[in-house]
Structure formats: C-alpha cells, structure tokens
C-alpha positions, -999 to +999 in steps of 0.1 A: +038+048-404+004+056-393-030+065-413-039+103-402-079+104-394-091+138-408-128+143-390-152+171-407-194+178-404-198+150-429-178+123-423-144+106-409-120+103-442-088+084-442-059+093-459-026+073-474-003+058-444+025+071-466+019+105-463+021+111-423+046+099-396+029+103-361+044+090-331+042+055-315+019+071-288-001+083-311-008+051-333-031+037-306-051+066-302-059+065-344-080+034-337-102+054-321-127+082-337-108+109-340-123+129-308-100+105-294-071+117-306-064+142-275-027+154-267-020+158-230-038+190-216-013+220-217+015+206-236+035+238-236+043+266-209+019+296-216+042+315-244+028+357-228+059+355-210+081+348-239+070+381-255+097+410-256+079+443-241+082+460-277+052+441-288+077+434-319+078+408-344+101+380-337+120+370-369+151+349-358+159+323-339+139+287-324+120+290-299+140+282-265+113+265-244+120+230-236+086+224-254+098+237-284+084+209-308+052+203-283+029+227-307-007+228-313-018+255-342-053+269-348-054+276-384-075+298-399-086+302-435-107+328-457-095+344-479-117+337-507-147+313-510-140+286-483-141+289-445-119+264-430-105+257-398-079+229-386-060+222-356-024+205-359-011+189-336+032+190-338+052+165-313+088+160-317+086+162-356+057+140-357+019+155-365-013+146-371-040+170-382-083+170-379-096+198-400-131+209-413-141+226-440-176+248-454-176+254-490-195+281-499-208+300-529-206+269-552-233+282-574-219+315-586-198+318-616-174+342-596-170+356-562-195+386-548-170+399-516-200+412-495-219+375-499-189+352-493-182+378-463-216+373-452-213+337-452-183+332-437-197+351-412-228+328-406-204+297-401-174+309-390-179+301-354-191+269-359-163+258-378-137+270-357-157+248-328-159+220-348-120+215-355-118+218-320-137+195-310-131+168-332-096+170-319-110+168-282-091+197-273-103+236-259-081+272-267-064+263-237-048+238-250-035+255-285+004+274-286-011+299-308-037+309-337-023+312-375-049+331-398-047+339-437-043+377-438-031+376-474-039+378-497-076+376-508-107+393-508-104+420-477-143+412-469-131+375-466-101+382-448-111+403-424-138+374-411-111+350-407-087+377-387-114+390-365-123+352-353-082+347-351-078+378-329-107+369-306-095+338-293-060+348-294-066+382-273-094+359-249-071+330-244-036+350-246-019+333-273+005+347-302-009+350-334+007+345-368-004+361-394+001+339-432+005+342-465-020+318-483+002+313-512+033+304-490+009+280-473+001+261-506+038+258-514+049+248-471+019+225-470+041+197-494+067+197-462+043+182-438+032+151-469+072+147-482+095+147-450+127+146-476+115+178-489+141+204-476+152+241-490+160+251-513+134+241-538+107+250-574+070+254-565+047+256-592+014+269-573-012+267-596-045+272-577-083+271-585-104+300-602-125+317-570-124+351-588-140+381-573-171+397-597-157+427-589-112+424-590-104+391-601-066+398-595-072+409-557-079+372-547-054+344-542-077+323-559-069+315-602-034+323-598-006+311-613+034+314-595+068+294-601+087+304-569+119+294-562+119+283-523+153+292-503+147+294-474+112+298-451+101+333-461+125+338-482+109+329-519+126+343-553+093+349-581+104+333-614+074+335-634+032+348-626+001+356-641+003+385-665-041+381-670-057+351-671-042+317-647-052+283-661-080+274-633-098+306-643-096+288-678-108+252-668-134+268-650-150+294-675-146+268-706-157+240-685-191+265-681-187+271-717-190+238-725-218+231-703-204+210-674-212+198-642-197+229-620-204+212-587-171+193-583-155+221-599-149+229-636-112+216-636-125+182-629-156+182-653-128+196-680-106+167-677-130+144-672-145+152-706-116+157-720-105+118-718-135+112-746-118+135-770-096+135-797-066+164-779-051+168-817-084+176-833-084+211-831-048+233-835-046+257-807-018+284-809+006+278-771+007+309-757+033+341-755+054+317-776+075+352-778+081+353-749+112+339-734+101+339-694+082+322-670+047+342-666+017+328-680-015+338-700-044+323-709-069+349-720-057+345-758-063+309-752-096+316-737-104+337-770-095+306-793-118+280-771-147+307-776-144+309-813-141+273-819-175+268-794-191+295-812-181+277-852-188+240-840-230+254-835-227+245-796-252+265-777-232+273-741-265+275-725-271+242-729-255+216-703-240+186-713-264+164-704-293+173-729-264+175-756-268+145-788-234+121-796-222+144-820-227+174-795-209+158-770-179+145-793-175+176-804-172+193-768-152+164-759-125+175-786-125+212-776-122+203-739-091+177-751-076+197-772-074+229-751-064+212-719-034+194-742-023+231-747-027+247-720-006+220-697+016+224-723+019+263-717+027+250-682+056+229-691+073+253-709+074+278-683+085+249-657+111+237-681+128+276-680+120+276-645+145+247-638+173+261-658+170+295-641+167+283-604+194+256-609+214+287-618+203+302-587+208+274-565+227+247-582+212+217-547+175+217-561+159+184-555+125+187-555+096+204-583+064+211-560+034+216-577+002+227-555-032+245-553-065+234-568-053+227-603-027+201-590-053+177-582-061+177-621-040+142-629-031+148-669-010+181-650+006+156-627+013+134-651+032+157-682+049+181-650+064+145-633+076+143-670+093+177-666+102+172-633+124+137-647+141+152-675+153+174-651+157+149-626+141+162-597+113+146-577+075+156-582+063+162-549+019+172-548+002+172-516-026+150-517-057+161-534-074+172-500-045+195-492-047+217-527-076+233-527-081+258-498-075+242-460-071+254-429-045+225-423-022+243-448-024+275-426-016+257-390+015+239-410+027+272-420+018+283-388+038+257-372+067+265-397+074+302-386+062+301-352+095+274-343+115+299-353+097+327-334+080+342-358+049+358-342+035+387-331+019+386-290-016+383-286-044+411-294-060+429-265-093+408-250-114+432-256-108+445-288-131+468-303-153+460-336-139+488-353-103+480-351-083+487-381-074+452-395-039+440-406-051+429-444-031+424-472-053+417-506-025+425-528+008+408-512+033+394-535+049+361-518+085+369-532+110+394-549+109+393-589+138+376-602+152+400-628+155+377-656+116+372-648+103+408-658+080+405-687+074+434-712+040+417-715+032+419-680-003+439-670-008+428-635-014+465-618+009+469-585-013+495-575-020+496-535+004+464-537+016+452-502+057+444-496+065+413-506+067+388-474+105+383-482+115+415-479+093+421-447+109+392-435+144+405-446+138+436-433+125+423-399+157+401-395+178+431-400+167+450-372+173+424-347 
C-alpha cells in the first residue's frame, strides 16, 4: 500500500497509506515530489475516433479500447464557493491523484453569485495549470475533462464549464459533465475499495448559501440516497428548509466563533467545553415519520436561548468573560447533541427502508463538509453498528468541495462510456451553457414524500437517474 502525495500552492500534504492502492510502478515514483509522479506520455489512443457520428450520449457499455483502465481525468469544480481542479490518474484499478484548491469568499456570511463568479474567474486558469503541473503532465496527456454542471450557483457553474469546454474542444477530448452531489457520495469508492453497489449515503455537506437562493446551491444540503447502481440513486429523505451545516454555521456566527476554519468546526470545538444536557432542545419534525430533515425550528430555539442567556452575538468569543463563554459553550453542546441526533433518526428509518429495497446493503456512507465534524462520525458509526453495516467517510480532505471527487466520478462513468464528444475549438463566448442549478441526484422514493416538504421544484432539472434511464433506453 502506498502513501498518495496530494501537491497544492501551499504545500505537499500526505495522506493515510490505508486509503490508496497505487501500483508497484508507481511506489518509486511517490519518493519523489510529486512533479515526479508522471504516467507515460499518451497513455491512451486519442478517444475522437470512438465517437458515434450522432454526437449522442453514450450510456452503456465499457469502453472497448485495450487501454480501457489507462485513464487520466481533468476534473473540474465550481459550483459554489471553491475553485478546484485535480488530475487523476487511473491504471489498471490503481490511482493516485494531485489536486489543488482556492478557497474563496471566506469572509462573507453567504454566497454573492456575481462575486464568487468573479473570482473564480480571476483564478481559474491558474488552478487548472497548477494541477497539471504538479502532476508533470500537459492536456495531451488527459482521456477527457469531467466538470460540475450541477448543481450550484449558474454564475459559478458556468466558470467551471467554460474552462472544461475550452480545453476539451482545443485538445479534442470527451467531456463529462457531473453531478456534484453524486461526486460526494462516488468519492468514498476511490478511499474504501470493498465499497460496492448497492449502498446508504448520507451526504451531508457544508453551508455555502447563496445571499440571493439558498436552495439553488449544492452547498448546506442535506440527502440520504440509496446507491444501486452508478447513476442510478433512489432519494430516501432531503432538506425540506434548513440542512444542519447551514445551522453549524449561522449559530457558530451567533455565538461569536472563529469562521475561518469554518463554523462546523468552531461549533464542535466549543461544544466539548459544554454541558450537551444543559439546555432541553425539542428534536425536530418528531411527527414526522420520514427521512427529510429540518433545522430552521431548531435554529429558532438556539436564537431564543442566545437572546435569554444576555449574550451579545456581536461580540466574538474571544473578548467574552468565563461565564460568557460557559454559557455559549452549553448552547453550542447542547444544540449540536440534538441536531446529530435529528440525523440519526432519519438514518435509522433510512436503513429499514433501503434494506427493504435492497435486502445486500453493506455499507452506510456519510460525506460532504459536515462529515469531517467527528461527534457526527462517532454517534452515525453507532447507527451504522446496530444495523451492522460499515461506516465508510472519505477522509477529511475529500468532503468539502474537490476537484478530485469530480475526476473519480469522472473516471466512474466515462469506463462505461458515458460522455458526450468534445466541444467545437472555437466556441463562441456566448454559447448557451448546459447548467443545471436545480438537479435532483435521484427519484423520490414514495414512502419518502413529506406533507411538510417546502423545497419549490420550480425550473427543477430531471433527476440524473431518470436521464440516465432514459438515455439507456434509447440505445
């Protein structure tokens, strides 16, 4: 087993030998900086003449070049407030991956979509150059260029697909177009090599809400998907309002934290100075016997009990006395006892209904940004036992937004030929853009329709199953 080097602007990072197999060949190379770690030059045939004439979709079948598992993805991410880039490098079932990541926007309490466009913009380029070098290769040497096209902020998005389409249509490679949620749940089959379908995914991802439609980003949202099959994902359970990252982060602000490291962490680190029985929050839709989740009642409570303990919210943390800080320390325990535990019920239904639906479940996957938070590890591997099935969370690096979790995914449909031929060189600036803000990952289970549920389906793209479904169909 060999230590995978992941190289960005800052610094060369090394991650768990347990996580990544990479090939004899290969383990040589990783003693090196990791602009060593260069795959033969033009590891696959060129793939234009693999195209059918239609221009069409493929959606069945592997891939029948003899260099089927020689792949080296591009991936490209957005969609909200991080520009990323990472290229991965697939070999006969072994990978390694260098990525780099910007992080932008850290100051705002929420999202502005023309700013975060505007940045990504700025460093977009350079990003993309970056992962490219530090894996000593050049677009000649990549099988094709995966981008997040859903979904997200549009702005954001169409930043991403623009640089995607550019040096697909300049280089002539396929480009494949990805789901950002899918990515967060495929991203645990590249750490867990046992991990096969079908299987639960809890996706649970940070608060990067736009100030203008929280509910049109990826970012704060809350899913239990059952996983059957690649592209084909059954929704158990989502957010009906508010997800539990959007929570973390406005109480965390609330209270007064530290936002740069993000207000999940401040939260729980807080939180292990408080008393988590202290105050009596009510669990949420307690009612309601499904899978969605809601935290904006919770939200309500946290305020009022801010608002009667005297704490000022405009004063950070920092300046706060003893008592102050005990008593944010109890709010911040107390709520994050309760809102995990919101997230265990819903799991613990989840289980019973996708063991009805497919009775070989192994595996509970919990990912996104909130899935670095270690109390949720630690009560959903409790769920995850009772149940016995294995926790599987990518590592830390791999929850929050990455452009390594796009290439995988990338990886994942393009071996079964699932890609669309590569956009004209010359494309136009004011080419209409294939952007889905609104794209629901899977179909609802029935059992899973809440008479609580607000979430508008206005302008709402087909689910990716069914386009999938539908695209298998017609072949």
């Amino acid at each position: 087993m060999a230590t995978i080097a992941v190289a960005s602007s800052l610094a060369h990072a090394r991650l768990g030998s347990h996580l990544f197999r990479a090939s004899a060949a290969f383990r040589a190379r990783l003693t090196k900086p990791p602009p060593s770690l260069s795959p033969p030059r033009r590891l696959m045939t060129p793939l234009s003449a693999r195209f059918s004439s239609s221009g069409a979709l493929r959606a069945s079948g592997r891939c029948s070049s003899s260099g089927d598992d020689d792949i080296v993805i591009l991936g490209i991410e957005t969609s909200c407030d991080d520009t990323a880039a990472a290229v991965l490098y697939y070999l006969f079932s072994d990978y390694l991956f260098l990525s780099i990541k910007e992080e932008l926007l850290a100051q705002y309490g929420g999202v502005a979509p023309k700013m975060a466009a505007e940045a990504h913009s700025l460093v977009i380029d350079q990003v993309v150059k970056q992962a490219l070098e530090n894996a000593n290769m050049e677009e000649n040497d990549l099988s094709a260029v995966a981008v997040t096209i859903g979904p997200g902020l549009s702005l954001c998005l169409g930043v991403g697909v623009r640089k995607a389409r550019q040096v697909a249509g300049k280089f002539t490679l396929p480009i494949i177009g990805i789901h950002h949620m899918e990515a967060h749940a495929l991203v645990a089959r590249m750490v867990e090599k046992e991990l096969k379908f079908p299987f639960l995914v809890l996706l649970i991802s940070d608060y990067a809400g736009s100030l203008t439609d929280r509910r049109s980003t990826s970012g704060g949202h809350n899913l239990l998907i059952l996983a059957r099959d690649l592209g084909h994902y059954v929704q158990l359970g989502t957010t009906i309002d508010d997800a539990i990252g959007e929570a973390y982060d406005k109480i965390a602000r609330w209270l007064g934290l530290d936002m740069r490291k993000g207000g999940g962490a401040a939260l729980e680190g807080l939180a292990h100075e408080g008393d988590a029985d202290s105050i009596k929050f009510s669990v949420p839709m307690k009612q309601h016997k499904d899978c969605n989740f809601s935290y904006a009642g919770l939200k309500t409570q946290v305020r009022l009990a801010i608002e009667s303990s005297n704490i000022n919210m405009s004063d950070p943390i920092s300046s706060a006395s003893c008592l102050d800080r005990a008593s944010r320390a109890n709010i911040a325990a107390s709520f994050q006892r309760v809102a995990v535990f919101h997230l265990e019920e819903r799991c613990e239904r989840a289980v019973k209904w996708a063991l009805n639906i497919e009775p070989s479940i192994k595996h509970l996957v919990v990912s996104g940004g909130v899935a670095s938070n270690q109390y949720v590890r630690t009560r959903l591997d409790h769920v995850a036992r009772k149940n016995d099935l294995q926790l599987v969370c990518p590592p830390p690096s791999l929850c929050t937004d990455n452009g390594v979790m796009i290439a995988w995914t990338g990886i994942e449909h393009f071996r079964l030929g699932r890609f669309e031929i590569p956009p004209p060189a010359c494309e136009p600036e004011d080419s209409v853009l294939d952007l889905r803000p609104r794209w629901p990952l899977g179909e609802e289970y029935s059992e899973g329709r809440s008479t609580s549920r607000s979430l508008k389906t206005a302008r709402m793209h087909p689910s990716l199953t069914s386009i999938i479904q539908a695209s298998s169909q017609q072949l």
